[in-house]
C-alpha positions as CSV (number, residue, x, y, z in Angstrom):
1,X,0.0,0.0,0.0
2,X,1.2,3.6,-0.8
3,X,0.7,6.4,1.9
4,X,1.2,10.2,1.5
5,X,2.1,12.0,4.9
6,X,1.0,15.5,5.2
7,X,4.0,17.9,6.2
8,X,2.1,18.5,9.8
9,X,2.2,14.7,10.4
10,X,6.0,13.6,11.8
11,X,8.7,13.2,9.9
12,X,9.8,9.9,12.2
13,X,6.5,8.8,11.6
14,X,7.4,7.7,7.7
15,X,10.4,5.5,8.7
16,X,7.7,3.5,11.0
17,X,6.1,3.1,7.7
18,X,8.7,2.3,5.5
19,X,9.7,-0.5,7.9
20,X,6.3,-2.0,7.9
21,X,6.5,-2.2,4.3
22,X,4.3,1.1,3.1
23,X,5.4,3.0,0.1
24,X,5.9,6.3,1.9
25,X,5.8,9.9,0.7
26,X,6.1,12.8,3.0
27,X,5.3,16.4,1.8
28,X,7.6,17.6,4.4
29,X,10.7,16.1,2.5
30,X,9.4,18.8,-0.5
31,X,11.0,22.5,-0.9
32,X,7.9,23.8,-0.7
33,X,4.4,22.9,0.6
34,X,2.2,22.5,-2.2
35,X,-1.2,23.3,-0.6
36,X,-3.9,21.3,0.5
37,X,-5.6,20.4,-3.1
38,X,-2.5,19.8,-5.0
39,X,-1.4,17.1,-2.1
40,X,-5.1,15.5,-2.2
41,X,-4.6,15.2,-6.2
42,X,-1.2,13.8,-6.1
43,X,-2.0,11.4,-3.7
44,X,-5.4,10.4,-5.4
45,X,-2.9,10.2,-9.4
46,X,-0.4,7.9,-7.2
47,X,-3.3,5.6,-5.8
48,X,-1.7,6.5,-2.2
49,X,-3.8,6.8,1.5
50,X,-3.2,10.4,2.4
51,X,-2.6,10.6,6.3
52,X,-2.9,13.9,7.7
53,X,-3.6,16.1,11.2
54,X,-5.8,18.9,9.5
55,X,-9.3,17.8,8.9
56,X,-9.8,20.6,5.7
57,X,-9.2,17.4,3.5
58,X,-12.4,15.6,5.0
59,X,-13.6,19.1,3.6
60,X,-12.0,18.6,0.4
61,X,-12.7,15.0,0.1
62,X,-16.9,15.3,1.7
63,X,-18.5,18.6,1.0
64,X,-16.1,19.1,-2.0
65,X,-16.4,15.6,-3.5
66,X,-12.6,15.7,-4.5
67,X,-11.6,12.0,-5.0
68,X,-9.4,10.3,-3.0
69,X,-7.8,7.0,-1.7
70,X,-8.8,7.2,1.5
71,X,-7.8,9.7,4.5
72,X,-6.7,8.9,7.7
73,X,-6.5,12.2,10.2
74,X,-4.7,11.5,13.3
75,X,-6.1,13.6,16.6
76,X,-4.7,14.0,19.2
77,X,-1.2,12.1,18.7
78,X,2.0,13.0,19.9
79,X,4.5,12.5,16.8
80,X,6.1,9.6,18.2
81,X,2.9,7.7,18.4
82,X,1.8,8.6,14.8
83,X,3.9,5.7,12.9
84,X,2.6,3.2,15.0
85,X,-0.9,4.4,15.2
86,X,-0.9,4.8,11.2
87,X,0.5,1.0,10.6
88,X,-2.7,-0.3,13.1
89,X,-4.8,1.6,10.9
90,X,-4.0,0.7,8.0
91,X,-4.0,-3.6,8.8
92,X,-7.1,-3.3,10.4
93,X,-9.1,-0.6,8.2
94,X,-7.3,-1.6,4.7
95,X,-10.2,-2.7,2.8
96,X,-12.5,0.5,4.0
97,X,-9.3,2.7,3.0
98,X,-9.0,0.8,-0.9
99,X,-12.8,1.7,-1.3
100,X,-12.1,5.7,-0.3
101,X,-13.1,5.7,3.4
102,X,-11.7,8.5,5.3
103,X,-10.7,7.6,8.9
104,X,-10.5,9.9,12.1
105,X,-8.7,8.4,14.8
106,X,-8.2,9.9,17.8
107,X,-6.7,8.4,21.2
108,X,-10.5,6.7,22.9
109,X,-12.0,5.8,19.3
110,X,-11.9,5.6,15.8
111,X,-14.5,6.8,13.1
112,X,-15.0,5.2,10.0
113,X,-17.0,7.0,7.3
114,X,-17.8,5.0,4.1
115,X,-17.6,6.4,0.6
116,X,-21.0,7.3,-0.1
């Protein structure tokens, strides 16, 4: 699986990744942040899970409509918990992610919504 890490999400958090065995991108490693729309597009082009702190892409993705590969926002995680938190995510909620679910996981529950 192919995951895009949002520049706010931990660097350290995309070596976790990397040694599960995710395909990791993080927009941190660019010169410049690209903006919130052109990182929601390149993921969806590159068929990658976007995983981000900053819940404007559930805007983007729900009242917008912008297509996606799934979103996982992290609340509430201190950096060093995101790798781990992002590679229990993605085992258990793989299938929901493939069909475009976006995920909000925060540290007493998670929240699931479907693709309509």
């Amino acid at each position: 699986m192919k995951i895009t890490l949002d520049s706010c999400v931990w660097g350290g958090a995309g070596k976790v990744l990397q040694n599960a065995g995710y395909d990791v991108v993080w927009i941190g490693d660019f010169l410049e942040d690209p903006g919130d729309e052109a990182i929601i597009k390149q993921a969806f082009n590159q068929a990658r899970v976007l995983v981000t702190l900053d819940k404007d892409f559930g805007e983007l993705a729900v009242v917008k409509g912008v297509p996606h590969h799934g979103i996982i926002r992290l609340v509430n995680h201190a950096g060093r918990e995101q790798g781990p938190v992002c590679v229990q995510v993605l085992q258990k909620y793989r299938d929901d992610l493939s069909q475009g679910a976006l995920i909000t996981v925060d540290k007493h529950k998670i929240r699931v919504r479907k693709k309509d």
